[in-house]
C-alpha positions as CSV (number, residue, x, y, z in Angstrom):
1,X,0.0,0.0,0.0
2,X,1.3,3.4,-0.6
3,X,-0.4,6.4,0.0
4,X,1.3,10.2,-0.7
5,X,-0.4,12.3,2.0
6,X,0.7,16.3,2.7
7,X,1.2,16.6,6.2
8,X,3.0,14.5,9.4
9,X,1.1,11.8,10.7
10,X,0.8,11.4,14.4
11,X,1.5,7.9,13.6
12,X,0.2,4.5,11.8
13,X,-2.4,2.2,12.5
14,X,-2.8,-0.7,10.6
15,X,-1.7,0.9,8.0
16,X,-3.6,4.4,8.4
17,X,-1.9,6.7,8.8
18,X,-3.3,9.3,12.1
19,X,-3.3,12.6,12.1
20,X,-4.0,14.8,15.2
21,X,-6.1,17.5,14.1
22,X,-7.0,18.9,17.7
23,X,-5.0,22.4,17.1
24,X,-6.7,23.1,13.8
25,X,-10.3,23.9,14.5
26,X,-11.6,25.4,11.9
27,X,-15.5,23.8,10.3
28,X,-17.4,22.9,13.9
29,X,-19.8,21.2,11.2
30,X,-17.2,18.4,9.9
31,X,-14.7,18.4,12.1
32,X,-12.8,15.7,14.0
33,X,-10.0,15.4,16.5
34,X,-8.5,12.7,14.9
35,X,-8.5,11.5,11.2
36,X,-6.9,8.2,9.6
37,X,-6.2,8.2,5.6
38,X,-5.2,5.2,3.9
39,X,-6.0,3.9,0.3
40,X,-8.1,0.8,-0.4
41,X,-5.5,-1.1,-2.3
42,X,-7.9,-1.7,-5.0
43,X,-9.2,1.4,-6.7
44,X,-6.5,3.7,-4.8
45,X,-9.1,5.7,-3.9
46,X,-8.4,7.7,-0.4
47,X,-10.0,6.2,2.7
48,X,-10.6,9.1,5.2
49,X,-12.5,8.1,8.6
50,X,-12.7,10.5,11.5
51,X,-13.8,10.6,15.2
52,X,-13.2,12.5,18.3
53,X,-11.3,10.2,20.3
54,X,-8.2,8.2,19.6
55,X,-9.4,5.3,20.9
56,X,-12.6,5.3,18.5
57,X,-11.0,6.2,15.5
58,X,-8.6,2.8,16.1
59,X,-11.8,1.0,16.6
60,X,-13.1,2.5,13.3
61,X,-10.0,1.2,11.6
62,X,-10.1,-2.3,13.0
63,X,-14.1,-2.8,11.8
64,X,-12.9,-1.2,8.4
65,X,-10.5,-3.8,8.1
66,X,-12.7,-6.6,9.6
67,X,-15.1,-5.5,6.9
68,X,-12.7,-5.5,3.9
69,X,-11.8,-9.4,5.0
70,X,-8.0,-8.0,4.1
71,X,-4.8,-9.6,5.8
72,X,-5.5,-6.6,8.9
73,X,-8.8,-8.0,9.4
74,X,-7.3,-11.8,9.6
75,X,-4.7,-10.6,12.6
76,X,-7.8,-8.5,14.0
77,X,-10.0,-11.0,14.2
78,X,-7.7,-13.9,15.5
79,X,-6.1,-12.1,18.2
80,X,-9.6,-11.0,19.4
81,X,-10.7,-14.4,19.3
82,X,-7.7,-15.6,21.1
83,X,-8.7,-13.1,23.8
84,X,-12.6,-14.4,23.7
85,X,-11.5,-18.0,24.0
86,X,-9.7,-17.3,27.5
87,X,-13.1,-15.5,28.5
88,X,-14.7,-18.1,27.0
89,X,-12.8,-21.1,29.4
90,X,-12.8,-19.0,32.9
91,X,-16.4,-18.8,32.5
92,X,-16.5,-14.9,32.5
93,X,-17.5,-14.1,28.9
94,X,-20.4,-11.3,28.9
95,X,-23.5,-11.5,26.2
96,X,-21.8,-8.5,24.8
97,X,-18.6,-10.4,23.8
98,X,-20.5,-13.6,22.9
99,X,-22.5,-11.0,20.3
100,X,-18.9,-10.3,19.4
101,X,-17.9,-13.7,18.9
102,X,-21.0,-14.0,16.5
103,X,-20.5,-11.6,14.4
104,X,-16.4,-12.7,14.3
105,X,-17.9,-16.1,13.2
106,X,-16.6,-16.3,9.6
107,X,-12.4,-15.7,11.0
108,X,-13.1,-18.5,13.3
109,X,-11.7,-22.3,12.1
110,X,-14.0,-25.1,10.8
111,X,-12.1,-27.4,13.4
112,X,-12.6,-25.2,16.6
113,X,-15.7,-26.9,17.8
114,X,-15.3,-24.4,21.1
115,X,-15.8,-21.4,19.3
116,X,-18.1,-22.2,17.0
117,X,-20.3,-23.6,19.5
118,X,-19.8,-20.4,21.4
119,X,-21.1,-18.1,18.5
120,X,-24.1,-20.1,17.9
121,X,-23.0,-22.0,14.8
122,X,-24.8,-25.3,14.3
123,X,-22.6,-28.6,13.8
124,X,-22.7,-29.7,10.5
């Protein structure tokens, strides 16, 4: 992926790159702390997303990815499943991460009976 962008990123995510916009205010009506840009390796068109928080414009760029089904989505999705499983075992998973796990269903391996079972997908 290459993407020529005019200004210092903050730094890279996934491979967007973050810039910190909190010091230029200028449009209250589309304006966001933070921004990510990257291109979508297919039409090279410019992927902008925005929010007001750095932590919510990484969690933008991890369901953009998980979306897209691309190589960032694969190491998404399998290190949050990872972390699901261990709920999973010590019996302290909550129905929001077991919604989660559902809708991560399609990353999870035809052979891994315990997650599968766990996301509500029926043996074959």
């Amino acid at each position: 992926m290459s993407l020529h962008i005019d200004f210092e990123p903050h730094s890279w995510s996934y491979g967007f790159a973050i810039k910190d916009d909190r010091a230029t205010h200028n449009d209250p009506e589309n304006y966001h702390l933070w921004n990510a840009y990257t291109d979508d390796g297919n039409t090279y068109q410019v992927v902008e997303l925005g929010a007001d928080t750095l932590d919510r414009l990484k969690q933008k760029i991890r369901m953009y990815h998980l979306r897209k089904h691309n190589g960032y989505g694969e190491r998404i999705a399998a290190r949050r499943l990872e972390q699901l499983r261990k709920e999973l075992q010590a019996e302290r998973i909550s129905y929001g991460e077991l919604a989660e796990l559902e809708g991560l269903k399609q990353y999870i391996d035809a052979e891994d009976v315990e997650l599968l079972e766990a996301a509500g997908v029926p043996e074959n």
